[in-house]
C-alpha positions in Angstrom: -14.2 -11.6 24.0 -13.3 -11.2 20.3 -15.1 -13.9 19.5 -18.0 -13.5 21.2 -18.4 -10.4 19.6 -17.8 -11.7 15.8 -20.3 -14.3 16.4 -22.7 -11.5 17.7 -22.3 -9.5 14.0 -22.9 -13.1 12.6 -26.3 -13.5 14.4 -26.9 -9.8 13.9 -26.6 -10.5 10.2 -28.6 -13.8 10.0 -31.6 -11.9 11.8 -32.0 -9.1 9.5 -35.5 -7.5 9.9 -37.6 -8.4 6.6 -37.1 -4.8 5.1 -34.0 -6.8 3.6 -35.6 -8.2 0.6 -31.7 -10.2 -0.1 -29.1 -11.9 1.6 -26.0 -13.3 -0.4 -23.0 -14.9 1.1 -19.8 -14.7 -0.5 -16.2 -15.1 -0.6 -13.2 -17.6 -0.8 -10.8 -19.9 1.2 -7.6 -19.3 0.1 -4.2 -21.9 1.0 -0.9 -19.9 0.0 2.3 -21.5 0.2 5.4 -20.2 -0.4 9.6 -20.3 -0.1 11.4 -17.0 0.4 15.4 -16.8 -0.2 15.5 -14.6 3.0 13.0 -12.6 5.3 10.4 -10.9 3.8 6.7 -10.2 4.2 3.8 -12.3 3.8 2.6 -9.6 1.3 5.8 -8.7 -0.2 5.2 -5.3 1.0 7.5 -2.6 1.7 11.0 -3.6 1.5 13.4 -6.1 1.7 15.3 -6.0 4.2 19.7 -5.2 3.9 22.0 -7.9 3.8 24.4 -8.7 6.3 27.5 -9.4 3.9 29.3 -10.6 6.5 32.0 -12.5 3.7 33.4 -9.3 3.0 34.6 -8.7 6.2 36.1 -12.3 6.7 32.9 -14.1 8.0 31.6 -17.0 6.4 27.8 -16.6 6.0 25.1 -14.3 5.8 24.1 -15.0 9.0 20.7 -13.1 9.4 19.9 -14.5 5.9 18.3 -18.0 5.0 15.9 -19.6 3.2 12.5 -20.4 4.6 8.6 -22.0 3.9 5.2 -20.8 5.2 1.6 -22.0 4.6 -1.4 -19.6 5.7 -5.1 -20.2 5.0 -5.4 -16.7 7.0 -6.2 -14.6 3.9 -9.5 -16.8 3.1 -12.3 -14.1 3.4 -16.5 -13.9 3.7 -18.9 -11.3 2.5 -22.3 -10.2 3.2 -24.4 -8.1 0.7 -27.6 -7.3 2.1 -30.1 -5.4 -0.9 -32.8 -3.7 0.5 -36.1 -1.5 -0.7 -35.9 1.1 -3.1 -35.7 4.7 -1.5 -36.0 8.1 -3.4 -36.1 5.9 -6.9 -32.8 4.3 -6.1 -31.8 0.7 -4.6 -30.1 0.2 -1.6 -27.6 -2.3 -0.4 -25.1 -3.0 1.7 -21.8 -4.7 2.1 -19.4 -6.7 4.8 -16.1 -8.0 4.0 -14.0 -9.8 6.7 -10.6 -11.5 6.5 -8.1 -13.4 9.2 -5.0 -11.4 8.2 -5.3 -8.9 11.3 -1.8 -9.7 12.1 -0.2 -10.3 8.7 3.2 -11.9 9.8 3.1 -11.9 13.6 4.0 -15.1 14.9 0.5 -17.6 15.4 -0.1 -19.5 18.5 0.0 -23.2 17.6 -3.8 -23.3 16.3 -2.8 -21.0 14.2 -5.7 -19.1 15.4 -5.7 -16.1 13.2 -7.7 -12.5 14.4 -10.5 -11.7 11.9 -10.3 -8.3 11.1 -12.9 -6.0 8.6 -12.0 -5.0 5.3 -15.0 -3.2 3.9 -18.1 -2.1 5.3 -20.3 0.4 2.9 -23.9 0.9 2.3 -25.1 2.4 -1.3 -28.1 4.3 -3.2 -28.1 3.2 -7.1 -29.8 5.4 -9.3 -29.3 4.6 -13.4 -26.0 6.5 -13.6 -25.3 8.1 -10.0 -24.3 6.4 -6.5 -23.6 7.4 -3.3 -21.9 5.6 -1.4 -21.1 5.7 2.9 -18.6 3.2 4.6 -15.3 1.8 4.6 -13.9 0.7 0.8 -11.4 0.7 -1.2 -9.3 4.6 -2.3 -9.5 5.5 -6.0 -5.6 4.1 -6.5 -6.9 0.3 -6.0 -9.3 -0.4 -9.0 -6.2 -1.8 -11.3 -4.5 -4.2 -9.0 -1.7 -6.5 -10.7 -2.8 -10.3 -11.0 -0.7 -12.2 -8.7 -0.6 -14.3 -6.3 0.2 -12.9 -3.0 -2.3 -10.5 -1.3 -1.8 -6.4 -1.5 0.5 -7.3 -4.7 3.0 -4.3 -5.2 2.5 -2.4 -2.4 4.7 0.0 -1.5 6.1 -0.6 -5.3 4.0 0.1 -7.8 0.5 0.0 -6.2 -1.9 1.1 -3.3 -4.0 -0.8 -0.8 -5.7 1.8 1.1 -9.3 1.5 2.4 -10.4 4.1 4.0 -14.0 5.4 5.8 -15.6 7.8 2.9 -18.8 9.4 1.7 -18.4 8.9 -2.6 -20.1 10.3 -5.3 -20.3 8.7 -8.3 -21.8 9.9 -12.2 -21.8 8.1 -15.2 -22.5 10.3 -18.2 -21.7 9.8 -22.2 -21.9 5.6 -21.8 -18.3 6.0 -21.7 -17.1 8.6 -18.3 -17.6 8.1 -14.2 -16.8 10.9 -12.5 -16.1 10.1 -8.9 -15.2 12.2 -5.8 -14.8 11.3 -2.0 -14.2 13.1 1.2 -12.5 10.7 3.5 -10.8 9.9 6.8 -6.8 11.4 6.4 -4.2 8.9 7.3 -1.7 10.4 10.4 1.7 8.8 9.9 3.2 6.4 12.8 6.4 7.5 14.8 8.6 5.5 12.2 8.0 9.2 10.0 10.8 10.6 11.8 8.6 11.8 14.4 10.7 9.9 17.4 11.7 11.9 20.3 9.5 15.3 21.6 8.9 15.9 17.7 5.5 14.1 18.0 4.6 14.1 21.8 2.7 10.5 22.3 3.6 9.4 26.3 0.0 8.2 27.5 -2.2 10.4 25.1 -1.4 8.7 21.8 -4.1 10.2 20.2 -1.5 13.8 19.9 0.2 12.1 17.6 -2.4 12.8 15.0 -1.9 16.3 13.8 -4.0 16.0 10.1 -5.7 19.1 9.1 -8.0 18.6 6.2 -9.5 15.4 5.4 -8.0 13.2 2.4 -9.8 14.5 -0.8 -9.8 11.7 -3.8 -11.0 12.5 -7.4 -11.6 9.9 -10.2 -12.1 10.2 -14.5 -12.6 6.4 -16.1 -12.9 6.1 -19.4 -14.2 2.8 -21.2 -14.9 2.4 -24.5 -15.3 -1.4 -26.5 -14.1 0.2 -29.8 -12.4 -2.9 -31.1 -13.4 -5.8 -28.8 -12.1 -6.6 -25.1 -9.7 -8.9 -23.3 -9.5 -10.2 -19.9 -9.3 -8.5 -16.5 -9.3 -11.0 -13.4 -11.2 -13.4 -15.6 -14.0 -10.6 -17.0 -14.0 -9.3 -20.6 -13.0 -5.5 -20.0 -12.8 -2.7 -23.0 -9.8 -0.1 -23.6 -10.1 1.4 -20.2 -8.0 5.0 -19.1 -8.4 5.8 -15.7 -7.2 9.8 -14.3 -7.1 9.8 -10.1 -5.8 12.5 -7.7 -5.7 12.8 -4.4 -4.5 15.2 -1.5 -4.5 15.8 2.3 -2.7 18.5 4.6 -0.9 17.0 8.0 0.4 19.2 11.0 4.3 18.3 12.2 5.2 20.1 15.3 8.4 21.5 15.8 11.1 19.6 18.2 14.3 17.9 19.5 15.2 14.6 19.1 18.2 12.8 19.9 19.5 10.3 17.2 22.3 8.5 15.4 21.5 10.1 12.2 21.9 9.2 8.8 23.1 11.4 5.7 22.7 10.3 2.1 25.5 8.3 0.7 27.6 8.1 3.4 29.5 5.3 4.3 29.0 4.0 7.9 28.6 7.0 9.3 28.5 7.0 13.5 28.4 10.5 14.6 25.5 11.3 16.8 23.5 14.0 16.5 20.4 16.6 17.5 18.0 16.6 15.0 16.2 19.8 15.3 12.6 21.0 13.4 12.9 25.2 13.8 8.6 25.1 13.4 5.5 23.9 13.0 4.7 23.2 9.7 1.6 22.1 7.7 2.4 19.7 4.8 0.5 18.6 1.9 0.4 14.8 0.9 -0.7 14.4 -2.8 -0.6 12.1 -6.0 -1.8 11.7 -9.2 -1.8 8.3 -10.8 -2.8 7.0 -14.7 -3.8 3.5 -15.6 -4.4 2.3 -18.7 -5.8 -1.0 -19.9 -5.1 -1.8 -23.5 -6.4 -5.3 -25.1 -3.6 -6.2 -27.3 -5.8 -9.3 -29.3 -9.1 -9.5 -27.9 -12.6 -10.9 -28.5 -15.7 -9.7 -29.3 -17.7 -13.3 -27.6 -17.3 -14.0 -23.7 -14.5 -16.6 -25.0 -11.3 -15.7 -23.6 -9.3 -18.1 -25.7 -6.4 -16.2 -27.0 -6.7 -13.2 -26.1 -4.5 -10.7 -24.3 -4.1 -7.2 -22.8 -1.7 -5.4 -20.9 -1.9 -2.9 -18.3 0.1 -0.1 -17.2 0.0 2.3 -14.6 2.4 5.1 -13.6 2.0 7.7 -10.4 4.0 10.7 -9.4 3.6 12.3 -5.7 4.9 13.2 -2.4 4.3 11.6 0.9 3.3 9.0 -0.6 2.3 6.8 2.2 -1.3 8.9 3.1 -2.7 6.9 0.0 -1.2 3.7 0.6 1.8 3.7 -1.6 4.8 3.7 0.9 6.0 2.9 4.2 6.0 5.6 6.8 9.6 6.2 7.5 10.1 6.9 4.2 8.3 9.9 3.8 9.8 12.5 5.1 13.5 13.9 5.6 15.0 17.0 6.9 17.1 20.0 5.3 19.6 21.7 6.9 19.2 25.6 7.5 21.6 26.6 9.0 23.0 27.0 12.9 20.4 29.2 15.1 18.6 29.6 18.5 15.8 27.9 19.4 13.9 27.4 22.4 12.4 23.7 22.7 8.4 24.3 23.2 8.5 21.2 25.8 10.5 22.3 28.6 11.4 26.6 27.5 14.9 25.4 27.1 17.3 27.4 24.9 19.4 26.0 22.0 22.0 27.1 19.7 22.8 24.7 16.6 21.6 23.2 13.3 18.3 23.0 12.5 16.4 21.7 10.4 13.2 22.2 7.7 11.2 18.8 7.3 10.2 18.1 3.1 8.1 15.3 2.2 9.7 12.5 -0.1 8.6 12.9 -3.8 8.8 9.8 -5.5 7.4 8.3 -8.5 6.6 4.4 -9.6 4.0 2.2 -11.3 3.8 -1.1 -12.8 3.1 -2.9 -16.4 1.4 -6.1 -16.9 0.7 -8.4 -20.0 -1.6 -11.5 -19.7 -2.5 -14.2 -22.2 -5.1 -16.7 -22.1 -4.1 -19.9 -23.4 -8.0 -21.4 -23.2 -10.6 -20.6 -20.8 -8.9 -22.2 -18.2 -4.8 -21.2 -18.6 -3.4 -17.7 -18.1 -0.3 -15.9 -17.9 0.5 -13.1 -16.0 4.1 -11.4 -16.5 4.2 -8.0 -14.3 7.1 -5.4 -12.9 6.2 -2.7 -10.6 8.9 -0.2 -8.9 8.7 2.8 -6.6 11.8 5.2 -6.4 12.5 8.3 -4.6 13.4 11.3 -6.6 14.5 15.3 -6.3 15.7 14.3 -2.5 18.3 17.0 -1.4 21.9 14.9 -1.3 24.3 17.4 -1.8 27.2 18.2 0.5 27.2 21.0 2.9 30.5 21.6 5.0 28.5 23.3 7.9 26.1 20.7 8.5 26.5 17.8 10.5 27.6 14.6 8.6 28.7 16.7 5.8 25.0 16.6 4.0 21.9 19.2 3.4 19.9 15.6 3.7 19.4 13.5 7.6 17.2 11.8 8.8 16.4 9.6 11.7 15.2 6.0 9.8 17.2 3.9 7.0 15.2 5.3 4.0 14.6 3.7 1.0 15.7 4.4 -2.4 13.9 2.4 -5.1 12.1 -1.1 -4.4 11.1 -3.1 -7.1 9.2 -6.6 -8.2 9.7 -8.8 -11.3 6.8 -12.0 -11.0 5.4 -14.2 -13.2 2.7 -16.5 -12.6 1.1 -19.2 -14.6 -3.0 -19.9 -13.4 -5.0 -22.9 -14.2 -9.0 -22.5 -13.1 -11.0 -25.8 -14.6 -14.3 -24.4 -12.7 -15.8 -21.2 -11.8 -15.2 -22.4 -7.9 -11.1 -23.3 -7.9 -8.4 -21.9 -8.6 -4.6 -22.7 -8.6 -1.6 -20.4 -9.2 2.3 -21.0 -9.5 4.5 -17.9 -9.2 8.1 -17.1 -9.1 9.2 -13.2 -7.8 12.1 -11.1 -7.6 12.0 -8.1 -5.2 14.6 -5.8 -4.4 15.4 -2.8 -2.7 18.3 -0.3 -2.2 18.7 2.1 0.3 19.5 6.0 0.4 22.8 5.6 2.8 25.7 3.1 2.1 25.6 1.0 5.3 23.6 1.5 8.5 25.1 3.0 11.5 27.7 0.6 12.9 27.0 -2.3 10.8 28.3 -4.3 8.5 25.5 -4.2 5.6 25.3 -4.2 1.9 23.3 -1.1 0.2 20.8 -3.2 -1.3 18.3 -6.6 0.1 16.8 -8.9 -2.4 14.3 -11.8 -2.4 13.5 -14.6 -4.4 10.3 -16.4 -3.9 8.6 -19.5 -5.2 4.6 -19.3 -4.2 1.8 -21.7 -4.5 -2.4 -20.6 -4.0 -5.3 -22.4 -4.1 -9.0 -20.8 -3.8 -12.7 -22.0 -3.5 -14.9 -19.4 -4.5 -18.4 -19.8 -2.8 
């Protein structure tokens, strides 16, 4: 069935009516190749997983821990822009994007027949200095992504992938400013955001499991000036570039009971059960503000890139991060102990007495820095380091609380993941490409050891990752 239908939007696209006055196919096919120290994903996304230090207990390996290779061609993509007649003085167009990476690292059937799935779908009006624009495409935190190799690079540490369905706005004004603004579909987090249990109720209605309020408002300043020549930016001469985004939503979490083997911040192995409790409905407000600049360090004033370089560096600062593409969902939120009380469970009229609890939304902070140098035309550098860490959580002791801490929560949260890479590019023709990186990711967690386990605090990841692309 799913492919009857894509081969339907393919005909449907080949028999545009002759309004369309253009039709241009694009895209790449993309081989990526890589060995991991231990289990991580395709992306390098969110985190790495704890190590089982199973030596320190009198083992003799690390047993859920080993070395592996994988080879994908599933991130190879194709567009479709279709320009058509001028309306109210401006041009219109229209854009398709699909990829294969619907399922990311979920294990292939032996044709490795991967699911397409759609990654942008927008049309546009272009007037001299304004657009609208109406679709699915990229948030205003993805316009400065890192140069690497693997797909959705720094995600979850240090940058956002997030495309969301949007009507955008955008003004150019001075020959130096855009001003852009969007109204947007909000994100609802998954159960994983310590919703588990009645907090959240799902059974066969999933859809009441998406309590957002407002819908996610993004704001944009970029500033661009050539004042002393430009450098390189995925292969394009770019100015000194300072880019100002924001962006804010308000989400509903009902109050409720749920049952789980919490865990408290710092604490070693700690196996007490208990009732987590949220005394009331609450409305919470996602936001972030982010600030990239690009900066070429020895540039060029001819379309030569020989010799020149640049660096980048962005820097963000929020809370709930995970609305905008920047975290995983478990990490953000946690709960704050107030106290014991009575409280009647709005599921079943039941009366409690015992903690409960306020729920806060994670702050955290992170960003990344990248320098780049051309060697010629055809060989680059890219060295970059992006990080994400948790800050301002509530971890001090209480004696009245259970586990001893102001701080539980329901999943193993995060602390601070991070990413060193380096990768060296050769491209002898606009249409290939070949990359060589090496990466070291890294994360360590809020608690000491998971609940009846024997873990370290910290998982990291070296990988060594190969990538060809055709460009058509």
């Amino acid at each position: 069935m799913k492919r009857l239908v894509f081969v339907a939007l393919l005909v449907a696209l080949v028999a545009l009516p002759a309004a369309a006055a253009e039709f241009t196919l694009g895209g790449y096919i993309k081989l990526d190749a890589w060995w991991d120290s231990t289990q991580v994903s395709k992306n390098l996304l969110g985190v790495v997983v704890r190590h089982n230090d199973y030596q320190a207990f009198g083992g003799t390996s690390n047993r859920n821990h080993h070395g592996r290779f994988q080879a994908t061609a599933q991130s190879s993509r194709f567009n479709f822009t279709i320009k058509g007649p001028e309306l109210w003085g401006a041009k219109t167009s229209g854009f398709i994007e699909v990829d294969f990476d619907q399922q990311l690292d979920t294990r292939q059937t032996s044709s490795h027949s991967y699911v397409p799935r759609l990654r942008h779908a927008f049309f546009r009006l272009d007037w001299p200095e304004t657009q609208l624009l109406m679709g699915q495409y990229w948030g205003m935190f993805c316009n400065y992504y890192p140069e690497l190799i693997q797909d959705g690079p720094f995600q979850g540490h240090g940058q956002s992938t997030q495309r969301l369905a949007q009507v955008r706005l955008t003004q150019k004004f001075l020959g130096m400013f855009t001003l852009a603004g969007l109204v947007g579909t909000p994100y609802d987090p998954d159960s994983t955001d310590n919703i588990g249990g009645t907090m959240s109720p799902t059974g066969t209605v999933a859809l009441w499991g998406q309590r957002s309020a407002t819908p996610q408002f993004q704001i944009s300043l970029d500033f661009e000036k050539d004042f002393y020549g430009k450098a390189a930016f995925y292969g394009r001469p770019k100015g000194f570039n300072i880019n100002v985004a924001a962006g804010w939503q308000r989400t509903q979490y009902l109050k409720g009971r749920a049952a789980a083997s919490a865990y408290t911040f710092g604490n070693n192995n700690y196996v007490g059960a208990f009732n987590i409790i949220q005394r009331d409905d609450q409305y919470l407000d996602p936001w972030v503000v982010q600030v990239t600049a690009f900066i070429p360090v020895i540039p060029t004033r001819t379309p030569n890139l020989a010799g020149t370089a640049s660096l980048t560096a962005q820097f963000y600062v929020g809370a709930g991060l995970s609305a905008f593409g920047m975290a995983r969902d478990q990490d953000n939120s946690y709960f704050v102990y107030r106290g014991n009380h009575f409280w009647t469970d709005p599921t079943n009229g039941n009366l409690f007495f015992g903690p409960v609890y306020e729920r806060v939304l994670h702050k955290a902070y992170g960003g990344y820095i990248q320098a780049q140098y051309y060697f010629n035309n055809q060989w680059y550098l890219t060295y970059a380091y992006g990080f994400q860490k948790l800050f301002d959580v509530n971890n001090s002791t209480c004696v009245g609380a259970p586990g001893g801490y102001f701080y539980a929560t329901m999943q193993d949260q995060a602390l601070m993941t991070q990413e060193h890479a380096i990768a060296l590019y050769y491209r002898p023709i606009t249409a290939l490409k070949f990359g060589l990186q090496y990466s070291y990711m890294r994360t360590d967690y809020l608690q000491i050891t998971t609940v009846g386990s024997r873990t370290t605090r910290m998982g990291d990841n070296h990988r060594v990752e190969f990538a060809g692309w055709f460009y058509f």
